[in-house]
N, C-alpha and C positions, 0 to 999 in steps of 0.2 A: 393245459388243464381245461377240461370240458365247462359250459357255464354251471352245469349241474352242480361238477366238484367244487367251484369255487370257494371258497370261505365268503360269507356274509358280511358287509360293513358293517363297520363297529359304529356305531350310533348314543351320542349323548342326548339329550330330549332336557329342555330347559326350562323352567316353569313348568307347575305340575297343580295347575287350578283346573278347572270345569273344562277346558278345553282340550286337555289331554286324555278322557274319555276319546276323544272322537281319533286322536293319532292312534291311540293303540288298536282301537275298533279294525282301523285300516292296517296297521301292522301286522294285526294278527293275521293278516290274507297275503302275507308278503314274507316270504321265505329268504329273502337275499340281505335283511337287514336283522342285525344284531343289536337292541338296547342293551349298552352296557353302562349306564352312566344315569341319573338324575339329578338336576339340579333345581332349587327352590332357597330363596331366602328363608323361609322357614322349614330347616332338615327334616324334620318331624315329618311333613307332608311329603317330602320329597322320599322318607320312609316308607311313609305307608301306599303311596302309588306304586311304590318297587315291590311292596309285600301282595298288593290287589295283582300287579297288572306286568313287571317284569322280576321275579326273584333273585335275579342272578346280577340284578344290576344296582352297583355303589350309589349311597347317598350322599352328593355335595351341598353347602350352603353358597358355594361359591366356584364359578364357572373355570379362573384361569387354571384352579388348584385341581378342578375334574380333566382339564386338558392335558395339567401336567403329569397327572395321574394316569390316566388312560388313553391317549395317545387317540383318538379315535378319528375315522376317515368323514363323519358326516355329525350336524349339529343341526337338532331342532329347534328353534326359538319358539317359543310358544308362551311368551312373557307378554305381558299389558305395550301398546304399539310404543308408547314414552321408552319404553326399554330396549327396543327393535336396533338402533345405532348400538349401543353399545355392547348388547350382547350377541349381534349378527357380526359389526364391525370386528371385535374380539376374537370372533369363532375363525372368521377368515384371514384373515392376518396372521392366524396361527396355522393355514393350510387346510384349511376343513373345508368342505363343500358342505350351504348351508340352506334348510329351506324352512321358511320363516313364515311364520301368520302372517293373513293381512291386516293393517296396512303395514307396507312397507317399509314406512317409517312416519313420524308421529308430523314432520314438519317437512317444507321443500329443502330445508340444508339439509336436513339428514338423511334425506334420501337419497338427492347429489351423493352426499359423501358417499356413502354406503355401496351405488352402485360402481363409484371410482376406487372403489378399495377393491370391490370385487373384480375389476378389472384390471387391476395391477396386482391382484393375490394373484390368481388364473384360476380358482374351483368357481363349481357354478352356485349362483346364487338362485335360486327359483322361490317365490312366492304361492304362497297358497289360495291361489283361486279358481277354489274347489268349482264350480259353479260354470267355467267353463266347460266343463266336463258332464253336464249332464244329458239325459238322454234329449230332453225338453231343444237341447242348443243345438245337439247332432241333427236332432227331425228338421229342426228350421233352417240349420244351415246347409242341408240336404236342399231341402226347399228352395231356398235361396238358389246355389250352386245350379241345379237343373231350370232355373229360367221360369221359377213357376209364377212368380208376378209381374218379370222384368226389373230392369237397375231399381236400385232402392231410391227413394228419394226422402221418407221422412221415416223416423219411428217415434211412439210414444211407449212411455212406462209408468204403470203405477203402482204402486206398493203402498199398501196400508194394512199394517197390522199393531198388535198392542202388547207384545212380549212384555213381561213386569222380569225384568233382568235384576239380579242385585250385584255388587261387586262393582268394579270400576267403572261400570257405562251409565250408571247413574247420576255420576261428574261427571262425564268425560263433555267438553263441548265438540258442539257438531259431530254430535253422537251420532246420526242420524247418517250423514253426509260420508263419515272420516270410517266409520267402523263398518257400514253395510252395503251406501250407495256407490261402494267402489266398487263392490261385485257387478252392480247393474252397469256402473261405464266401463266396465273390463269387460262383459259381455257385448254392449253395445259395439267396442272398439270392434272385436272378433268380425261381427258379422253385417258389420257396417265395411268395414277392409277400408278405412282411411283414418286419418288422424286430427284430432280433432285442434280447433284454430282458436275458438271465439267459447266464451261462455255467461250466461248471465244466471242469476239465481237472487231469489229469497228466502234466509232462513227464519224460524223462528219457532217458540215454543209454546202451543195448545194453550189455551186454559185448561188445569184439571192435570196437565202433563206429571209425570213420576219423575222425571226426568231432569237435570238442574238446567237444559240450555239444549236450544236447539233440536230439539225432536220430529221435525216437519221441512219439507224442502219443497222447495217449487225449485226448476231450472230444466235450463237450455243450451243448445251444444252446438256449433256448427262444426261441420267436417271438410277437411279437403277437398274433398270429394262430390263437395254440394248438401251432402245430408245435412237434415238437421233431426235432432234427438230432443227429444221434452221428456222430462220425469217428474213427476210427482208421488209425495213419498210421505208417511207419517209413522215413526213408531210408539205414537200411543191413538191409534185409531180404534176404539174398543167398535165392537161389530163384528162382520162376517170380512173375516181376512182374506188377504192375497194369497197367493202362495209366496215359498221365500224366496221363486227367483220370478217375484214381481206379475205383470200379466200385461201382455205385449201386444200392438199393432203397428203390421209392419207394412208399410207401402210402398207402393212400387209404381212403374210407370201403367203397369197392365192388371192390377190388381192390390188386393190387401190381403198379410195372412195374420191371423190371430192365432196367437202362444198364450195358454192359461197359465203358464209358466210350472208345467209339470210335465207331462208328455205329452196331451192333444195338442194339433197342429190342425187348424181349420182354414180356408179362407176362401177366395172367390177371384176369378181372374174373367176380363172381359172377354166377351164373344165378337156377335155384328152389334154396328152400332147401327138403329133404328131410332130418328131421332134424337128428345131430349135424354131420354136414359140409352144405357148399353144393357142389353143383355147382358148374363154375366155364365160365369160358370164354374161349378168347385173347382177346387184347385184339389188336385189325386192327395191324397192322406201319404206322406213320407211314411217309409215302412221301419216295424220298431226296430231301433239298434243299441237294444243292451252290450250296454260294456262295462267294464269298473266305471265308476265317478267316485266323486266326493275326493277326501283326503287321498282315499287309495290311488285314484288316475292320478293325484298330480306327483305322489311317492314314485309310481309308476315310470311318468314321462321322467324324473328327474335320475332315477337309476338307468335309464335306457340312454339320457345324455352325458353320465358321468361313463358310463363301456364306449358311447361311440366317438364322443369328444363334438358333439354336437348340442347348440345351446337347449338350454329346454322351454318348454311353449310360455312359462309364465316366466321365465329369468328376469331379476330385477331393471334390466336396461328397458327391456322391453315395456316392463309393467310399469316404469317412473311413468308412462303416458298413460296409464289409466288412474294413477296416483294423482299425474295433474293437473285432471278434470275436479278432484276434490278439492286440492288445493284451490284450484281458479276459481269454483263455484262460489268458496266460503270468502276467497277478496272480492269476487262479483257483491255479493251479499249485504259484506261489511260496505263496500262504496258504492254502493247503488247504482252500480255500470254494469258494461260489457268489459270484457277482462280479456287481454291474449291469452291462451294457455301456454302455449310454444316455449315460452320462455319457461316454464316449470318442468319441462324436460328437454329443452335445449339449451341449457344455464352456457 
């Protein structure tokens, strides 16, 4: 059977709040997956997302009863991250290949757990960070790859914006750190290519903050590899915002390049040295490389790892190490040290 012919996996999608706009957005660009299933503790919604956004597909209040029901090859989590173990651990354990919002999972056991389940089910477990996938990351790791400033030695990041979110992120603690700055060290990990060792951090929440706890980070990262990474990060920074994948500089031994964290890619790499300064000289513009992003590229990689039997780029084993930079940051935080990370993904 041609891939054309194939039949489409059958697909349950779990939680059906604000975030499942953005799965189906991507869905609808992806012919090889079948939602036949919603689930929601409250049916009602789980309803009316079937009536907006898939018609054909059953309303559950409860996930083992949609498995027992429908039989399906693939399982979306898209529940609040407290709910990530047990509704990813469930999915898999019943044979389903699962790919799940970030984070991970809400604590470092549960994320252990999670990926050793996945490991002993055998479907893939992939996380959704959308983020490495965008055009912004391609240009710079283009950048990077062709030698345009030489080895990296530092990066910084900042991120300040004032989103007024309602729903769970307004208790959530280490909002800030657990729900978004995993994006920024899951991106860091990419294009830094080492793993990160040492972490320190200070959290803490604004005056004025919406937020019950933790809405502001400072922290730092050393890598394997010698890098080191600083972030700085606030989500109630009312002003002129970041973009959402931050705003970057990146250095090297032979220059620096600047990421506004959307598509420009600027920077400047040395010439002759004359003296106290160097000459410097642009660094050539990475040429643009539209492709999917967002939800869609990482649906994408994970249907293209479930045909070849090859992991996919964000698999949970992989990502417990961008996981636990967040974990490390927020016991940096709380003990007012340097923190191993190692141990939060190599339990």
């Amino acid at each position: 059977m041609t891939e054309a012919a194939a039949s489409p996996l059958r697909a349950v999608l779990v939680g059906c709040g604000h975030i499942t706009g953005l799965w189906f957005d991507a869905l609808d660009t992806i012919d090889r997956i079948a939602v036949v299933g919603l689930v929601d503790l409250d049916p009602q919604r789980a309803r009316d997302v079937a009536a907006a956004r898939a018609p054909a597909a059953a309303a559950f209040d409860d996930l083992a009863t949609a498995l027992d029901a429908l039989h399906p090859d693939l399982v979306f989590d898209c529940t609040v991250p407290e709910a990530h173990a047990a509704v990813s651990g469930l999915a898999l354990s019943r044979g389903c290949h699962v790919v799940t919002e970030k984070p991970l999972a809400a604590t470092p056991e549960a994320a252990v757990e999670l990926v050793r389940t996945a490991g002993t089910a055998g479907g893939i477990h992939a996380v959704i960070q959308n983020r490495r996938h965008s055009e912004g990351m391609r240009r710079v790791g283009s950048a990077l790859a062709g030698g345009a400033v030489g080895p990296l030695t530092d990066v910084h990041v900042d991120f300040f914006m004032a989103p007024h979110f309602t729903g769970f992120r307004t208790g959530m603690r280490h909002v800030l750190l657990l729900d978004m700055a995993v994006h920024t060290f899951d991106q860091a990990r990419k294009l830094i290519g080492g793993d990160p060792v040492s972490a320190f951090c200070r959290e803490w929440n604004p005056a004025g903050s919406w937020y019950a706890a933790d809405a502001a980070a400072l922290a730092m990262f050393e890598f394997d590899n010698g890098v080191m990474l600083t972030y700085r990060g606030s989500w109630c920074a009312e002003g002129p915002p970041d973009a959402w994948d931050g705003r970057w500089r990146l250095v090297g031994r032979n220059g620096t390049l600047f990421w506004d964290g959307v598509a420009t890619v600027t920077g400047e790499r040395v010439g002759t040295r004359n003296g106290f300064w160097a000459d410097r000289q642009p660094v050539p513009q990475p040429p643009p490389m539209p492709a999917p992003d967002g939800h869609a590229a990482v649906l994408l990689d994970a249907l293209d790892a479930i045909a070849t039997g090859r992991p996919p780029e964000t698999e949970s084993a992989d990502n417990l190490r961008s996981l636990a930079m967040v974990f490390a940051a927020i016991d940096a935080s709380e003990q007012g040290r340097w923190v191993d990370v190692r141990p939060y993904y190599r339990p």
